[in-house]
Structure formats: C-alpha cells, structure tokens
C-alpha positions in Angstrom: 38.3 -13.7 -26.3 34.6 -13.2 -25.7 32.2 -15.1 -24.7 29.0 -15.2 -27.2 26.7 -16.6 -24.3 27.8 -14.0 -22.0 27.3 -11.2 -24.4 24.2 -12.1 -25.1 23.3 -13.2 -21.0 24.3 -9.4 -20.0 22.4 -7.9 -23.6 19.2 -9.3 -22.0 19.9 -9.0 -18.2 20.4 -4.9 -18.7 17.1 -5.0 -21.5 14.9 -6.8 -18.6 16.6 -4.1 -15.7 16.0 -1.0 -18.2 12.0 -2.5 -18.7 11.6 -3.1 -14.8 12.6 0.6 -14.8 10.6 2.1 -16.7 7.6 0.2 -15.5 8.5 1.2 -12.1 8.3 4.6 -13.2 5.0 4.5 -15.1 3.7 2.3 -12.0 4.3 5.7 -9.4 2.2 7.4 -11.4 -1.0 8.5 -10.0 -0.1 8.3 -6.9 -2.6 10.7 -4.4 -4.9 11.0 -7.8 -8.9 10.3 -7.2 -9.0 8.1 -10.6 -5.2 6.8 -10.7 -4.3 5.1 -13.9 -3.4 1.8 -12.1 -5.5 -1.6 -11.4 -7.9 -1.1 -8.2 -6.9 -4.6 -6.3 -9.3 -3.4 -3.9 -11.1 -6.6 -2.1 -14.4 -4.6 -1.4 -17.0 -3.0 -3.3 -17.0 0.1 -1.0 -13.4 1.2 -1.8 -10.9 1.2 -4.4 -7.2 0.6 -3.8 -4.0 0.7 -6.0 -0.4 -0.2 -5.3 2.9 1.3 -7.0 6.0 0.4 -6.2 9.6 1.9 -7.0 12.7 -0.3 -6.1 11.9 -1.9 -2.5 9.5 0.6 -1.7 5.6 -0.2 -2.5 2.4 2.1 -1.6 -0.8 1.1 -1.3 -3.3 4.2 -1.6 -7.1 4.0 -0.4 -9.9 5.7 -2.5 -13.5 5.5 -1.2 -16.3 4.5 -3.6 -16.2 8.1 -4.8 -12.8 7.8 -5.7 -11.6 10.6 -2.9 -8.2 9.8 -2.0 -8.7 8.3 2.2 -4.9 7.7 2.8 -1.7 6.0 1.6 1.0 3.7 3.2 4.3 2.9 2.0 6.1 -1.0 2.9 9.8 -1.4 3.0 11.8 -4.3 3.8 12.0 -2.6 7.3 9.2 -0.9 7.9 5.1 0.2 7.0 4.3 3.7 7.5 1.7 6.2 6.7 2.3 8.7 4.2 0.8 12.3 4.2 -2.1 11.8 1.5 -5.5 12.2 1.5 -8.3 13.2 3.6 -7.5 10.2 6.7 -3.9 10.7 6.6 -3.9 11.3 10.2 -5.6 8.0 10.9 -3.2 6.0 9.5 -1.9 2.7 11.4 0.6 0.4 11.2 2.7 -1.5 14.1 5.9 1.0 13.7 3.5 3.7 13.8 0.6 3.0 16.3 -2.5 5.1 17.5 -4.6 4.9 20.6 -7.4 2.3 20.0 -10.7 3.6 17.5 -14.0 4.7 18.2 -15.1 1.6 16.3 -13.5 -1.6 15.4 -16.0 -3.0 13.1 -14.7 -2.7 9.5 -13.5 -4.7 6.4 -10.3 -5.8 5.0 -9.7 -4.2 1.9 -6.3 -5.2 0.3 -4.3 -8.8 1.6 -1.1 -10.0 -0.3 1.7 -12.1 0.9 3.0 -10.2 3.2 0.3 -7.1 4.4 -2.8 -6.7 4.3 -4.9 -3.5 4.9 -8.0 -3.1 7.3 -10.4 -0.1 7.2 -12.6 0.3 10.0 -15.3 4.0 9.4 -15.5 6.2 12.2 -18.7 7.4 13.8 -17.1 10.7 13.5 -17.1 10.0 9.4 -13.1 9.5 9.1 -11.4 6.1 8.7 -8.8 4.1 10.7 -7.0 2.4 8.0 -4.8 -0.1 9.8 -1.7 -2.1 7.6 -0.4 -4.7 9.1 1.4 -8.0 8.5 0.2 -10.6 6.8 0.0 -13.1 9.7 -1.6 -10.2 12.1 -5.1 -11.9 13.3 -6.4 -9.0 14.4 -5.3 -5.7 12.9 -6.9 -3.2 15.9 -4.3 -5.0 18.3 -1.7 -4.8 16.3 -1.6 -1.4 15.6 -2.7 0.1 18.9 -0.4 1.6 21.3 0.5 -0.2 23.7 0.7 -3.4 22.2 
C-alpha cells in the first residue's frame, strides 16, 4: 500500500531538482559575453562581475567598466582555477594555480562571498592580475604567488 505523504514528498522533491536544473542551465548562460544576462555582484564601480554555477561547479567572470570580458575562474569543492576567457586570461591567479609576484600590488577587491573572494590589481603594462583566493586569505598577492 502506498504511502500518500511519500507520494507527494517525492512529487515535490523531483519538481524542486527539475527547477534547480533548469535554472542552472539558464544561469551558464552568458558566460564569456561582454553584457551577460546575469546580476553584476561586482563590489566596485570600476568592474562588473557575474557568477553562474552548474552542479558544484561555479564561475565568476570579470568585465571592466566597458563591459570587455578581463577573465573567468571556475571554484570546485577541490579546487579554483582560471579558465581560458577573455583578454587577462593569462593573468589569472589562484593558490592551485600560482604566478610569479605582479608588477603592482595595489588594486581592489571586487567580488567576496563565503568562501572566495576575488582581487584585481591593474598592471602598469595595462593587463590585470586577477587573484581568487579563499575567503580567509588576508592578503591575496601572497597567496597566489609562487613560492608560497
């Protein structure tokens, strides 16, 4: 005999899984567009960023004021990492994937949640270290530099 909580339990449990779905679908989309059709959660007035997330996966993309695409990460459970979008791609750093120390450390957090948070520091040469790092990180340049 069945059980008419149950039914109804696992009727809602698979409608709320199917909607999470779809919205994580939706949410990818845009991804490496200038003008993304996501919320900017940026921090700063000086760039825009915007987060998607699929499953355990999220990315956080950087746009400058201009809305040119500066460079995306990805966090996992297990690791952040830079992904190969936009024009800074290659000056992307995180703690699994560190670079020598910048030309210039002065710069601006631009995107903080509960467990990264995302530091952009212009170049004299007119590129951008983007630095993601963990939450509790005090000082982003150390913790993605080589050596560290």
């Amino acid at each position: 005999m069945r059980n008419p909580t149950r039914t109804l339990l696992a009727t809602f449990v698979t409608l709320a899984l199917g909607i999470g779905a779809v919205n994580a679908q939706t949410a990818l989309a845009g991804l490496g567009q200038a003008w993304p059709n996501a919320t900017d959660v940026s921090r700063s007035p000086n760039f825009h960023v915007y987060v998607f997330q699929r499953g355990n996966t999220r990315y956080i993309q950087v746009n400058d004021g201009n809305g040119n695409v500066r460079g995306a990460f990805q966090r996992t459970p297990y690791v952040l990492g830079g992904l190969p979008i936009g024009v800074d791609a290659e000056h992307l750093a995180t703690p699994d994937e560190p670079l020598p120390a910048p030309a210039s450390t002065a710069g601006e957090t631009v995107y903080k949640d509960d467990s990264v948070q995302l530091f952009v520091a212009p170049q004299p040469d007119g590129t951008m270290r983007m630095m993601l790092v963990p939450a509790e990180c005090k000082n982003p340049v150390e913790c993605t530099t080589r050596g560290n």
